[in-house]
C-alpha positions in Angstrom: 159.1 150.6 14.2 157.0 153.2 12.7 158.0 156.5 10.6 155.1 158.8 10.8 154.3 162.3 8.8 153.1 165.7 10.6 151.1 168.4 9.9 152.8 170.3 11.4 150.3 173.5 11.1 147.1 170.9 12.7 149.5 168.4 14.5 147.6 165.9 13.0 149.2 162.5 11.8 148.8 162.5 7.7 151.1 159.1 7.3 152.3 156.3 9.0 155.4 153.9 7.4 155.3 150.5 8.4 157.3 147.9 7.5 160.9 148.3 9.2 161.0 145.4 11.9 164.1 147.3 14.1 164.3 151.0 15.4 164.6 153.6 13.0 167.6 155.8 13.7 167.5 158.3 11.2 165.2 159.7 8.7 165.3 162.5 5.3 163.5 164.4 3.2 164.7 164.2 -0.7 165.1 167.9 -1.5 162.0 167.5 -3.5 160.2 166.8 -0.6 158.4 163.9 -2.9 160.3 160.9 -0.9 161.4 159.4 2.4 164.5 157.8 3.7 164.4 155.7 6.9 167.6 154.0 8.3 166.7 151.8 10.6 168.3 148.8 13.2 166.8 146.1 11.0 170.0 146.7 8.7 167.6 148.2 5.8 167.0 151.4 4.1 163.3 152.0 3.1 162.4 154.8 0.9 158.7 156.0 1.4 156.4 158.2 -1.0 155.5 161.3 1.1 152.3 161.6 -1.0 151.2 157.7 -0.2 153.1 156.3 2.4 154.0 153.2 0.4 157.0 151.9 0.5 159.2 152.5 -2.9 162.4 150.6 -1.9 163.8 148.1 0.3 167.9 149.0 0.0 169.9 146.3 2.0 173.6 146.1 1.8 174.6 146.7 5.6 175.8 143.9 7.5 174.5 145.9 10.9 172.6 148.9 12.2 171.9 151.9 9.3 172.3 155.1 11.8 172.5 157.6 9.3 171.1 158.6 5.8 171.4 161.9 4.0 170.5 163.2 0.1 172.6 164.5 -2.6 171.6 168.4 -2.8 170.4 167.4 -6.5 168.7 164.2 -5.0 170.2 161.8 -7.4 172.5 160.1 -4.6 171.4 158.7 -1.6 174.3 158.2 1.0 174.0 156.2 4.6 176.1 155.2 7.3 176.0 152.0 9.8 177.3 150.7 12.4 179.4 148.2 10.5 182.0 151.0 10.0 180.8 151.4 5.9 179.2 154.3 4.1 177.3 153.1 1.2 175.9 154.9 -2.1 172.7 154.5 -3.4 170.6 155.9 -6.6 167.4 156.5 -5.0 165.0 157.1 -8.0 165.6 153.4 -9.3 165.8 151.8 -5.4 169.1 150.2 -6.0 173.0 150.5 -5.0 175.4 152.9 -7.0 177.4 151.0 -9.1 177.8 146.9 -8.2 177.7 147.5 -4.6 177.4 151.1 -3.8 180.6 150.7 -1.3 181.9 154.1 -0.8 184.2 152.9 2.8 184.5 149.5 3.6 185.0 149.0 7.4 186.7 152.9 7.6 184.8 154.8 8.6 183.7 154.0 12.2 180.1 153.8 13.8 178.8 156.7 11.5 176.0 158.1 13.7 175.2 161.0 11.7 176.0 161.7 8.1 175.8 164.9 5.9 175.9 165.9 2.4 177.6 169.0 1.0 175.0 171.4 -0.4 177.7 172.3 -3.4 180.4 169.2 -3.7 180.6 165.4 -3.2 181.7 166.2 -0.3 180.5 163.9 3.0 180.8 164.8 6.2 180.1 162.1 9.2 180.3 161.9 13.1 182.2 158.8 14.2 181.9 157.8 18.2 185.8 158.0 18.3 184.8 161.9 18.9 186.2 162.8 15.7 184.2 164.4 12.5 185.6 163.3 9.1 185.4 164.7 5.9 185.2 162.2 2.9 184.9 162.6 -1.0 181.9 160.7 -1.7 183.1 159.5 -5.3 186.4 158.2 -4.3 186.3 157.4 -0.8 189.4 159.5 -0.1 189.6 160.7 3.2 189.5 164.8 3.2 190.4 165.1 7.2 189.9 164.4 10.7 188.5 166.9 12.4 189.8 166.3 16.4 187.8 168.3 19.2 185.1 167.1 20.9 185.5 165.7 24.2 182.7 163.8 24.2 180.3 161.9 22.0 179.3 163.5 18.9 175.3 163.5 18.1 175.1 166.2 14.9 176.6 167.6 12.2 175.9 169.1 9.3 177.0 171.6 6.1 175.9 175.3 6.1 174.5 176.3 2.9 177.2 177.6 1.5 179.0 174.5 2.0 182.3 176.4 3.3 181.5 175.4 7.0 180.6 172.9 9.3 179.0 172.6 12.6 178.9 170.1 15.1 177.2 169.0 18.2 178.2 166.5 21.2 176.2 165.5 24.2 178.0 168.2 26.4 175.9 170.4 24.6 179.0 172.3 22.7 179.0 173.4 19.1 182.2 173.7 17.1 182.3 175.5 14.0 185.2 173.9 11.2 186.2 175.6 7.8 186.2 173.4 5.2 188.7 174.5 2.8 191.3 175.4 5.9 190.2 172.1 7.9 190.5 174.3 11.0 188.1 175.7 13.6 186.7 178.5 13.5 184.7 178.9 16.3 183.2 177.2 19.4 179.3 177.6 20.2 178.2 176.7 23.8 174.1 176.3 24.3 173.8 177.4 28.1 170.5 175.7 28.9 171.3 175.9 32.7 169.0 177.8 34.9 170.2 181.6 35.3 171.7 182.6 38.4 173.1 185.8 37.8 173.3 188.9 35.0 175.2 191.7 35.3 176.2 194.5 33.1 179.8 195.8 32.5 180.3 199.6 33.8 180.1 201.0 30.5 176.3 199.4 29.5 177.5 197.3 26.2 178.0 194.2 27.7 175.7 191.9 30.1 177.1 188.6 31.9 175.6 185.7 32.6 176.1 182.8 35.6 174.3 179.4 34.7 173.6 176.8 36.7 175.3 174.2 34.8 178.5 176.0 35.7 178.5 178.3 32.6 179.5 182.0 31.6 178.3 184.0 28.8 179.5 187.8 27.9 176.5 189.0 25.7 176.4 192.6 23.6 173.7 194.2 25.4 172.3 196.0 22.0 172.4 192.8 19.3 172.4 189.7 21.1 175.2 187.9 20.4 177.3 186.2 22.6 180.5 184.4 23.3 181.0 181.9 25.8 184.0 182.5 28.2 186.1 179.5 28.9 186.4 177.8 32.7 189.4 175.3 33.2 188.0 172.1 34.5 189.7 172.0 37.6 187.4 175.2 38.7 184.1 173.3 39.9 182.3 177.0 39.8 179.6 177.7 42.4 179.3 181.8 42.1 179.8 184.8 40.0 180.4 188.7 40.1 181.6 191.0 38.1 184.3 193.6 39.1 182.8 197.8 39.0 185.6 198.7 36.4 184.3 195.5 33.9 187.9 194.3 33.9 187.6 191.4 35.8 185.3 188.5 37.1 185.8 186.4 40.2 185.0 182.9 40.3 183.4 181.4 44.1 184.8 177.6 44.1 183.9 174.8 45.6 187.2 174.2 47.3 187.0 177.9 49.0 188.9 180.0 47.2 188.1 182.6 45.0 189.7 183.6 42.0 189.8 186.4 39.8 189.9 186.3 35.5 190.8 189.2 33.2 187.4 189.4 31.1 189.0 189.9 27.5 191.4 186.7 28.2 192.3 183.7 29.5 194.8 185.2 32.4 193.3 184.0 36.1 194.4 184.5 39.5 195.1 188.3 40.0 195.2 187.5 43.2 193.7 184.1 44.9 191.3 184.8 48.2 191.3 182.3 50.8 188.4 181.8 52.8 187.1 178.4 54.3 187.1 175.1 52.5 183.6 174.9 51.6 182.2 176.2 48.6 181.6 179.9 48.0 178.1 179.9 47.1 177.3 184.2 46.6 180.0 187.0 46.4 180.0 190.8 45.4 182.0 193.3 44.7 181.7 196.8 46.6 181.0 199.7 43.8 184.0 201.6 45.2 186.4 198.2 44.0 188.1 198.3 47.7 185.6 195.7 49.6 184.9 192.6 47.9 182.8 190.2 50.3 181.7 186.6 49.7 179.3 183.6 51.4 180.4 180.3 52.0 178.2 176.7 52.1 179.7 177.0 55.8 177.2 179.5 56.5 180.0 182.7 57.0 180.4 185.5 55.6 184.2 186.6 54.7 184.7 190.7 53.6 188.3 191.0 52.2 189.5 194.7 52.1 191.5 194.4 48.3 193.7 197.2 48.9 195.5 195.4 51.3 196.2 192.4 49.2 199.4 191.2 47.8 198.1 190.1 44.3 199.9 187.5 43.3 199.2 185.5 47.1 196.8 185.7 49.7 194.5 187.8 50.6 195.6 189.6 53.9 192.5 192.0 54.6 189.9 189.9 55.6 187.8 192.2 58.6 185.1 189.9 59.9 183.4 186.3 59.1 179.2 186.6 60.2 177.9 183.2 60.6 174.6 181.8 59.2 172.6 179.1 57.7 172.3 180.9 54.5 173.0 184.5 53.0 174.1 187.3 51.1 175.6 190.9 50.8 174.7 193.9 48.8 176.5 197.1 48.8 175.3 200.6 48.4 176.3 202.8 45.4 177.9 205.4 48.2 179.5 205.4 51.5 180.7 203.0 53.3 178.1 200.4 54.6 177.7 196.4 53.7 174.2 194.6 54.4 174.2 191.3 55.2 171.1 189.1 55.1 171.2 185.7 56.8 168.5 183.3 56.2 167.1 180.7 58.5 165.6 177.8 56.2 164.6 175.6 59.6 162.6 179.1 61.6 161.9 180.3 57.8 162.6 183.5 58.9 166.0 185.9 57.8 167.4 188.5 59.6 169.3 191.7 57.9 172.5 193.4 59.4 174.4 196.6 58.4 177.9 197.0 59.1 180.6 199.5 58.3 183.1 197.5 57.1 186.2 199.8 58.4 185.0 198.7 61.5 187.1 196.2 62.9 184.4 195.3 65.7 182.2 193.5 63.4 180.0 192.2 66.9 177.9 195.3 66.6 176.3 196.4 63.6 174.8 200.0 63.0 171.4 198.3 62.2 169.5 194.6 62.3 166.1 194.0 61.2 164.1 190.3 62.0 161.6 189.4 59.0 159.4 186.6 59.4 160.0 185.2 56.1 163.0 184.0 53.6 165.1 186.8 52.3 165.6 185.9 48.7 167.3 188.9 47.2 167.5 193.0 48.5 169.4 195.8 46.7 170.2 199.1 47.5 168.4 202.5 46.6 170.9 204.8 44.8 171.3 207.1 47.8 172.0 204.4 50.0 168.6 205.2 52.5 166.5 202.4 51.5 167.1 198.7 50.8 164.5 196.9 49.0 163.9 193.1 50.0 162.2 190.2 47.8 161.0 187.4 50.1 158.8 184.3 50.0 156.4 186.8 51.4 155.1 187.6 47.2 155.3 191.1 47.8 158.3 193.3 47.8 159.0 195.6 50.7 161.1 198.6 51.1 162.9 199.3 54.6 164.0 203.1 55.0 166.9 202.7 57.0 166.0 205.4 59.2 163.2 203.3 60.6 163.2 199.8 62.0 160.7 197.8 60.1 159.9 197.7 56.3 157.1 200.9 55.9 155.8 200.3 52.0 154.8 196.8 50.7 154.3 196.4 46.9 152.1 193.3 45.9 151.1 191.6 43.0 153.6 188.3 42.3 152.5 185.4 42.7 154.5 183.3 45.2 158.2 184.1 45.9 159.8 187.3 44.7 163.1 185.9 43.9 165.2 189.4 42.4 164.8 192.8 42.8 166.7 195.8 41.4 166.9 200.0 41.6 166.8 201.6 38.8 170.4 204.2 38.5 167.9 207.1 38.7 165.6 205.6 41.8 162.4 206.0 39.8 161.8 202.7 38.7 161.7 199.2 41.0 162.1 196.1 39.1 161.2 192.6 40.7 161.5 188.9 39.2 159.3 186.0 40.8 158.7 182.5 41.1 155.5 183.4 38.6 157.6 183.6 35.7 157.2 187.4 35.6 159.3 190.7 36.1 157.0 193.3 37.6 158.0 197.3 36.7 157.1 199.6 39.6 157.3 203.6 39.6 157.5 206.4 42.3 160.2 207.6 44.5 160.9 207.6 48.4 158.2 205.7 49.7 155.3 206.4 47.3 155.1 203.7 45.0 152.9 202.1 42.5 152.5 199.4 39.9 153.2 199.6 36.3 153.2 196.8 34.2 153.7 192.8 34.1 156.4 192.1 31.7 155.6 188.0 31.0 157.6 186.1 27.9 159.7 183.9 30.3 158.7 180.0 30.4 160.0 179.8 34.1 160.8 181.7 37.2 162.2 185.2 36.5 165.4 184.5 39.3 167.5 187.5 38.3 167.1 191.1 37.0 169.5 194.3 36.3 169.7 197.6 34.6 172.3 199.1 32.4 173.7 201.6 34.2 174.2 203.8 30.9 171.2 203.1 28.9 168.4 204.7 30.6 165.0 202.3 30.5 166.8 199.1 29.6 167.2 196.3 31.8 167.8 192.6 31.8 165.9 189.0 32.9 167.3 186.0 33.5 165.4 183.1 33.8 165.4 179.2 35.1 164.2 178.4 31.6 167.6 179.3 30.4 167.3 182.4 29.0 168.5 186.2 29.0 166.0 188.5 27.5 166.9 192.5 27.2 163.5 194.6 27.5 163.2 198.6 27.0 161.0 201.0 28.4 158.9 203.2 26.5 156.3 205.7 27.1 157.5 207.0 30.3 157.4 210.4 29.6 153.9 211.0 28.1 152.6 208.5 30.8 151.9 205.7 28.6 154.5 203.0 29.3 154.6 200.1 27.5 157.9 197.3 28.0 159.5 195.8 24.6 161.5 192.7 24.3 164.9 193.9 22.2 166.4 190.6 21.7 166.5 186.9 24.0 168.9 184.0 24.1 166.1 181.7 23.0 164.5 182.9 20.3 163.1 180.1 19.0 160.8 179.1 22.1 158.7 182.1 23.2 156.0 182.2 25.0 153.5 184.7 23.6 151.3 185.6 26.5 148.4 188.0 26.3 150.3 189.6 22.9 148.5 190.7 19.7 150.8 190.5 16.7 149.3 193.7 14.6 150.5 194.8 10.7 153.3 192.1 10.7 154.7 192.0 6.8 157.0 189.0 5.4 155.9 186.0 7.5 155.6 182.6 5.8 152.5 181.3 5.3 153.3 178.4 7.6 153.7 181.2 10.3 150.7 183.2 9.5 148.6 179.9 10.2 150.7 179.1 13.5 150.0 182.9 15.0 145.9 182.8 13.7 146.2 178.9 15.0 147.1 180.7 18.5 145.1 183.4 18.2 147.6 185.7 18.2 146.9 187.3 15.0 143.9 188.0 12.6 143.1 190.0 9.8 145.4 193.2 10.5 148.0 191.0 8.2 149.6 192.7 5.3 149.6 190.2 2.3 151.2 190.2 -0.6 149.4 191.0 -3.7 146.9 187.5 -4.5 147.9 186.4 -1.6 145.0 185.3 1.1 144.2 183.2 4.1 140.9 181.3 4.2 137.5 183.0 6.1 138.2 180.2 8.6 142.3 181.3 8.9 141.2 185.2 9.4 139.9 185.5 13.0 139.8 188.4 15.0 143.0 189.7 16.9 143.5 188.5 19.9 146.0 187.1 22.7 148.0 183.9 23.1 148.3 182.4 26.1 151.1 179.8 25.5 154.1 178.6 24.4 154.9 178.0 20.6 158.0 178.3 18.4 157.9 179.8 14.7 159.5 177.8 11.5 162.8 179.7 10.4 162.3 182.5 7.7 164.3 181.0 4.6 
């Protein structure tokens, strides 16, 4: 029943509000910064000194739950919203309604859960729970528009500065972006907070796509960072992803069976429809020659479809053999002919690995099958097609020269399961993702091989990794904690190799482990104490002229060794 005040450099409480006798729903600085307004279930507005704590102002006038409240960008109105379906008006510096009643809507405008004030106009912008956001004019209750969209509840919105857009936020986690003079959207944001399941870059290097968990796909620009999000129908319940080797196309493994295939720069689907089992397709990839496309179903079997022998607007008609086990997957080499198929056993917790040529119709006997005594997690192909690399439960990666019939090199250092591994295009470089929440960079060639570096920054297990295939020393991560991060090499030449983060998905929430932040200009002050706070920082900062942090502020550089986000530069 409480509104309480952070430091939020210290995390120390400095106030606590009493007085409300409900939950408080909303609360807002004045622009000011010198007051507080609380909306609360208790049908009251309080307005709070942020130097005191004592309460100014009672403000009652709502006949049910206040949800929202929300200041004039000059701070001479305060507007709120409640659950009685009005939006009332109040002058905040004298603690009393606008007007005789301050009455802005009467009974119009909804359940108002969130309300917003135009940085420029009298503009008002509010959510309603009929999924709609509406636009009012705050001085003479006209209704601007009704802005239709959201399928499901809406829990934010709010004016950008410049007062010409609005954004807004429903519980599906979708952002939609309206123009205010046009009353039209512009654009639709999706936050993919889903665990990562697969990235993959386009054939030319400048794009990377990602598969979340929470049935989601993301095209990114592999060199700045941003992102659109590429629309699924509904009716596809999407278990699996892969990318075609031209970049044209995507297939989609669903949970009826089929498979289906969608042009990559629009909404056109079905190509051609492949019809395996009636269980859902849980892993699938495409050959790097385009003809063999093979996929793995919660059945346990593994379908290869020969494409060239489809008709594309039915059924496939090429499918060569179905491999049966509890659990698997297929890689396939960057030449020649050859498809490896690893099955794993979670009851024996052991896998088992099988080569085939797959214009060999007798699928019975494979060129090649290796036993391990552990889970098979992820394998990949060297660039010559001799060696297969293999992450297991086993924490170490192994490398298997296909000449020979048991792994012969064995690269430790994760901790616990290796979930991803990946060959670099030149065959120099090895990276691997692990249950430790790190990517590992390894170096050598054939089957001399040694450790590099730790690249660490993700908040969760590292469960997928690739390399551009045009941009030499860049590759991607993507994580269970949501995120896709690009990292470059650098170094490599005059032996000193260093990785560097070039952009991430999630910004705002980094962890910062074992970094030194060195000769940093243009940070807030805010900022400056958060990184010395962490000891992430000291006295290398350049300030600007009679600018200073205390003695106690300035420690030595060193390393952070946990998470923390940083304020927003304004």
């Amino acid at each position: 029943m409480a509104c309480r005040l952070w430091d939020t450099i210290s995390g120390e409480t400095l106030l606590v509000m009493e007085g409300h006798t409900n939950w408080v729903r909303s609360v807002a600085f004045s622009p000011c910064g010198k007051q507080i307004a609380s909306a609360s279930e208790d049908s009251t507005i309080r307005l709070w000194s942020s130097e005191t704590g004592e309460c100014l102002f009672v403000l009652s006038g709502h006949k049910w739950y206040v949800l929202s409240v929300a200041y004039s960008a000059d701070g001479r109105r305060l507007v709120s919203g409640g659950m009685d379906g009005t939006i009332r008006a109040w002058d905040p510096q004298a603690g009393a309604p606008e007007a005789e009643t301050g009455l802005i809507l009467n009974g119009e405008a909804g359940e108002a859960t969130v309300i917003a004030f135009s940085p420029i106009s009298e503009l008002i912008v509010l959510s309603s729970i009929d999924k709609t956001v509406r636009l009012w004019d705050s001085s003479s209750g006209q209704l601007i528009s009704r802005l239709s969209g959201h399928n499901k509840r809406i829990t934010t919105c709010a004016f950008f500065p410049d007062g010409l857009q609005i954004a807004s936020g429903d519980v599906d986690g979708i952002v939609r972006l309206w123009e205010v003079n046009t009353n039209r959207p512009s654009s639709i944001i999706q936050e993919l907070t889903g665990e990562v399941r697969t990235v993959a870059y386009s054939h030319d290097g400048l794009s990377i796509f990602s598969y979340h968990d929470d049935k989601a796909i993301q095209q990114w620009n592999s060199s700045t960072g941003s992102s659109r999000s590429i629309p699924l129908p509904s009716a596809l319940d999407v278990y699996s992803f892969a990318l075609s080797p031209n970049g044209h196309w995507f297939a989609c493994g669903c949970r009826d069976g089929n498979i289906r295939l969608k042009n990559v720069q629009t909404d056109i689907y079905e190509r051609f429809l492949l019809r395996g089992s009636f269980t859902a397709v849980t892993s699938m990839r495409f050959s790097h020659c385009g003809r063999w496309f093979a996929s793995f179903d919660s059945d346990g079997v593994t379908w290869l479809w020969d494409l060239d022998s489809t008709d594309n607007h039915g059924e496939a008609v090429g499918e060569k053999f179905r491999l049966r086990g509890p659990r698997g997957f297929v890689v396939f080499p960057l030449v020649g002919d050859q498809i490896a198929v690893g099955l794993v056993s979670d009851i024996y917790c052991s896998s088992r690995i099988r080569l085939f040529d797959p214009r060999v119709t007798d699928f019975r006997q494979p060129l090649k099958e290796l036993w391990i005594l552990d889970r098979l997690h992820s394998m990949d192909y060297s660039p010559d097609g001799q060696r297969l690399i293999l992450g297991t439960d086993a924490s170490s990666v192994m490398l298997w020269n296909l000449q020979s019939d048991k792994p012969d090199v064995e690269l430790k250092g994760h901790i616990g399961a290796v979930y991803s591994v990946a060959y670099s295009p030149c065959g120099k470089w090895i990276l691997s993702g692990g249950k430790d929440n790190t990517a590992r960079l390894w170096s050598g060639e054939i089957d001399s091989w040694s450790f590099v570096t730790v690249i660490s920054g993700c908040l969760e297990a590292v469960t997928c990794v690739a390399w551009n295939p045009v941009v030499p020393m860049e590759f991607v991560t993507g994580s269970d904690d949501g995120s896709v991060r690009v990292w470059r090499i650098s170094g490599a030449e005059a032996g000193n190799v260093s990785v560097r983060m070039h952009w991430s998905s999630h910004s705002g929430r980094l962890c910062a482990v074992d970094l030194a932040f060195e000769g940093v200009v243009g940070l807030s002050p805010i900022n400056r104490k958060l990184l010395v706070q962490r000891s992430a920082a000291g006295r290398s900062f350049f300030f600007e002229e009679n600018e200073s942090l205390s003695s106690e502020e300035c420690h030595e550089t060193g390393t952070c060794s946990s998470d923390f986000a940083l304020m927003p530069e304004l």
